[in-house]
C-alpha positions as CSV (number, residue, x, y, z in Angstrom):
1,X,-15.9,-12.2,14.7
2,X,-18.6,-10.2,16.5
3,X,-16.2,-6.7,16.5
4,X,-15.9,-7.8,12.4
5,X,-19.3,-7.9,12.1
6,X,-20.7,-4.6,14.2
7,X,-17.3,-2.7,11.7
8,X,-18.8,-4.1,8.5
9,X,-22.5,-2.8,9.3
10,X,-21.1,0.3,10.6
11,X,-18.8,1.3,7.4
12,X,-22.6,0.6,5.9
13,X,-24.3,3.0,7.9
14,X,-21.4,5.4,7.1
15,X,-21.6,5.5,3.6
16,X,-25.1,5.6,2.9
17,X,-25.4,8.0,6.1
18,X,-22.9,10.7,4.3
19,X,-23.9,10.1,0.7
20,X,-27.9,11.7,2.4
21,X,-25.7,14.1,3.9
22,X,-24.0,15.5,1.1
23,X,-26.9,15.1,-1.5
24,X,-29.8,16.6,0.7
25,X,-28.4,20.1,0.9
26,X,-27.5,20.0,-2.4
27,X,-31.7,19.6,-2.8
28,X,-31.9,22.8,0.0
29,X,-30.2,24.5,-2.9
30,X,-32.3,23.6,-5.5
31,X,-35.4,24.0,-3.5
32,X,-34.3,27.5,-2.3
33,X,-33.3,28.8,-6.1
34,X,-37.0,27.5,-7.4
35,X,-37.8,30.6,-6.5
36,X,-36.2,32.2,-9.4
37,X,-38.9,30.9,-11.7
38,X,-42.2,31.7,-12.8
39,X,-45.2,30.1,-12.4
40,X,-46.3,27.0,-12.6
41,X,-42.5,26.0,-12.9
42,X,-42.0,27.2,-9.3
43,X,-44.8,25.5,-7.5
44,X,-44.0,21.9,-9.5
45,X,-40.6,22.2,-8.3
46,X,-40.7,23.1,-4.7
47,X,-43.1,20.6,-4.7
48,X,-40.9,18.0,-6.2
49,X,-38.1,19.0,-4.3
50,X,-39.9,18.8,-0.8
51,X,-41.0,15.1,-1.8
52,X,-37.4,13.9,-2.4
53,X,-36.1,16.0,0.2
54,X,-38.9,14.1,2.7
55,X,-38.3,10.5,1.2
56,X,-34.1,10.9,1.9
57,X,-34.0,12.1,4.9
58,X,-37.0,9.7,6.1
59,X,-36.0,6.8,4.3
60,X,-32.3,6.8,3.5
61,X,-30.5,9.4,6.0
62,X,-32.4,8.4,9.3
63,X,-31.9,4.6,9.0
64,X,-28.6,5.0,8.0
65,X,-27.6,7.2,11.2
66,X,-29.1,5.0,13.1
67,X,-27.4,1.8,11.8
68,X,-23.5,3.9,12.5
69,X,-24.8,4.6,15.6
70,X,-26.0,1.3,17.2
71,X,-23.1,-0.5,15.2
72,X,-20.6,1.8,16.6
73,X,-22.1,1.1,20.1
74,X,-21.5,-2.4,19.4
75,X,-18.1,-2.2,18.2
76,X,-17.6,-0.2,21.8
77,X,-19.1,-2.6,23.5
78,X,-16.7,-5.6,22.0
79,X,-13.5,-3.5,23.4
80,X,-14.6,-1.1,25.6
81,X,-11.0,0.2,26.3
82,X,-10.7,2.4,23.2
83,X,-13.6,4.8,25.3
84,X,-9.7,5.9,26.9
85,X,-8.2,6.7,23.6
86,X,-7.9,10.7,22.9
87,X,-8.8,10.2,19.1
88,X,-11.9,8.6,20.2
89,X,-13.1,11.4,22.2
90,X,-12.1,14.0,19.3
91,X,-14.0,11.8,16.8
92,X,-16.8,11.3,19.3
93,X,-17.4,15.3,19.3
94,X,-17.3,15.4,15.4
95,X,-20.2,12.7,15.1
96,X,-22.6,14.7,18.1
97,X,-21.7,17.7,15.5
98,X,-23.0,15.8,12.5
99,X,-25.9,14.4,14.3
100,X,-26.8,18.0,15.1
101,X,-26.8,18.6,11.3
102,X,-28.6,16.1,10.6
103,X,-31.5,17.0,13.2
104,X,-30.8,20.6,12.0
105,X,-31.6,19.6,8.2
106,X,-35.2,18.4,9.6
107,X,-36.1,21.8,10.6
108,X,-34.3,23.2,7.4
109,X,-37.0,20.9,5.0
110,X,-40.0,22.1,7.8
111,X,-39.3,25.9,6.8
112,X,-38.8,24.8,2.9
113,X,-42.1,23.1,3.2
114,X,-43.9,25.7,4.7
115,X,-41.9,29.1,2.5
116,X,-40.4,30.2,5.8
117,X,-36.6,29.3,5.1
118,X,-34.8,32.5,4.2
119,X,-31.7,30.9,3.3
120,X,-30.4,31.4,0.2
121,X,-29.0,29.0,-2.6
122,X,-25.5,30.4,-2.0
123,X,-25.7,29.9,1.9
124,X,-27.1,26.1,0.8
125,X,-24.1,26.1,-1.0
126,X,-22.0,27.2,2.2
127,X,-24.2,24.5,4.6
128,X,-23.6,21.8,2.3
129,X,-19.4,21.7,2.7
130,X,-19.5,20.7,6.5
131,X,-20.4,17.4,6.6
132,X,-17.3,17.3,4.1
133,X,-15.0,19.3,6.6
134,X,-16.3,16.8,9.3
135,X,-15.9,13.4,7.0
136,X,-12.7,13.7,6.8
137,X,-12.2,14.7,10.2
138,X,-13.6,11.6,11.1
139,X,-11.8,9.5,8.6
140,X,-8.5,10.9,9.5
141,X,-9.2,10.2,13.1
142,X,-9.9,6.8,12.5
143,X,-7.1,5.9,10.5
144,X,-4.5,7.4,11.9
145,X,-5.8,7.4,15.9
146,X,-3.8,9.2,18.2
147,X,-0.9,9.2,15.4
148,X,-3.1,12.2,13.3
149,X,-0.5,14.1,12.1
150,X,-1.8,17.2,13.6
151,X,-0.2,19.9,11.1
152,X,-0.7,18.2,8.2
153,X,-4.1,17.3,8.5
154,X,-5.0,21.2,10.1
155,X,-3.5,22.4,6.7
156,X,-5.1,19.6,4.1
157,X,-8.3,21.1,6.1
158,X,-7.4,24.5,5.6
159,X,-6.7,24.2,2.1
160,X,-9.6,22.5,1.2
161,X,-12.0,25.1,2.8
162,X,-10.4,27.8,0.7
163,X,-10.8,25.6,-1.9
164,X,-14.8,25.0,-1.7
165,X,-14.5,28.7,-1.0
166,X,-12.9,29.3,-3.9
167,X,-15.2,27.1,-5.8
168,X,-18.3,28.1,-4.4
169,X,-17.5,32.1,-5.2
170,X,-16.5,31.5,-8.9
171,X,-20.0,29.9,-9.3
172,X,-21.6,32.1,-8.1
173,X,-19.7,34.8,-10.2
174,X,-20.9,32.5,-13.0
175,X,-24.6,32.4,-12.5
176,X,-24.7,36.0,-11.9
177,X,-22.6,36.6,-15.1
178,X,-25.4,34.2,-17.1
179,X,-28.1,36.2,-15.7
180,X,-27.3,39.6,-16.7
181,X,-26.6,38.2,-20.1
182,X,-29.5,37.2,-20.2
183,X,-31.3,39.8,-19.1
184,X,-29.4,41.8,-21.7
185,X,-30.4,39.2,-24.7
186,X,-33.9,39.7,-23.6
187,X,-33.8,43.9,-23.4
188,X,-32.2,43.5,-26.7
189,X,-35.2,41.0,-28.3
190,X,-37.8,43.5,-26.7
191,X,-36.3,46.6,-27.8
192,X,-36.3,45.1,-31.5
193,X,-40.0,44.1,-31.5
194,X,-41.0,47.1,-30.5
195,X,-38.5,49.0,-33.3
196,X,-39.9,46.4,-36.1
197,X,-44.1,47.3,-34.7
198,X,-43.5,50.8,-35.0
């Protein structure tokens, strides 16, 4: 009952863990492209961005790692003989690189905070797919154990990297596409007052 238990409260810390994960660089890329706009729309959003970016890293993402982790050490502790199994060790070394991220993303809202970050909202865009990669790593690991289809699972991953890739490059030929419209609508709109004052 105890291993049911530590498994329930881990899944917990899992999901809402992840769901920081995945939505906190998605703020980075927000945060970054505020930049874009003119005052005061700049300063109110980097300022409203650093607040949420703060309250779910403090009070969502950190608790949440820290519930997987101590659950997970319980669930070790209540059959210590999976620390032998191979697809233990391989999912082990996917979590140390996600807790890395995670501590990374701390220093990531520091240089936000302070205009120092010289990322861009297309690298955001590029840092936010890897816990993704990783989840299902780890998901894969856990359900299948030391039965992971190796092959399969190396080309699902494969795929779906060139298809975030794919994704994230047609975006950003959309954005750029937008702007210079834009910027063409406004040339346009200039060019025509100053036709209709002369």
């Amino acid at each position: 009952m105890t291993y049911l238990w530590f498994k329930a409260f881990h899944l917990v810390g899992i999901v809402a863990w992840f769901a920081g994960m995945f939505y906190l660089p998605r703020l980075f890329v927000y945060h970054a492209e505020a930049d874009e706009q003119s005052e005061p729309a700049r300063t109110i959003l980097k300022n409203q961005y650093q607040i949420m970016e703060k309250r779910l890293y403090s009070i969502i993402m950190t608790p949440a790692m820290l519930l997987t982790v101590v659950m997970a050490i319980g669930l070790v502790t209540t059959e210590p003989d999976v620390l032998k199994e191979p697809w233990l060790h391989a999912k082990l070394a996917c979590v140390a690189v996600l807790l890395v991220y995670h501590h990374y993303c701390k220093i990531i809202m520091k240089r936000l905070a302070a205009d120092e970050c010289k990322m861009t909202g297309q690298q955001f865009r590029w840092f936010n797919e890897l816990p993704t990669v990783f989840f299902v790593i780890v998901v894969m690991l856990a359900v299948f154990k030391n039965n992971l289809p190796t092959s399969a699972t190396a080309w699902g991953i494969f795929a779906m990297i060139v298809a975030m890739a794919a994704i994230i490059q047609l975006y950003a030929k959309k954005r750029r596409l937008a702007k210079e419209k834009e910027l063409a609508e406004a040339t346009v709109a200039t060019k025509s007052t100053s036709e209709v004052g002369a």
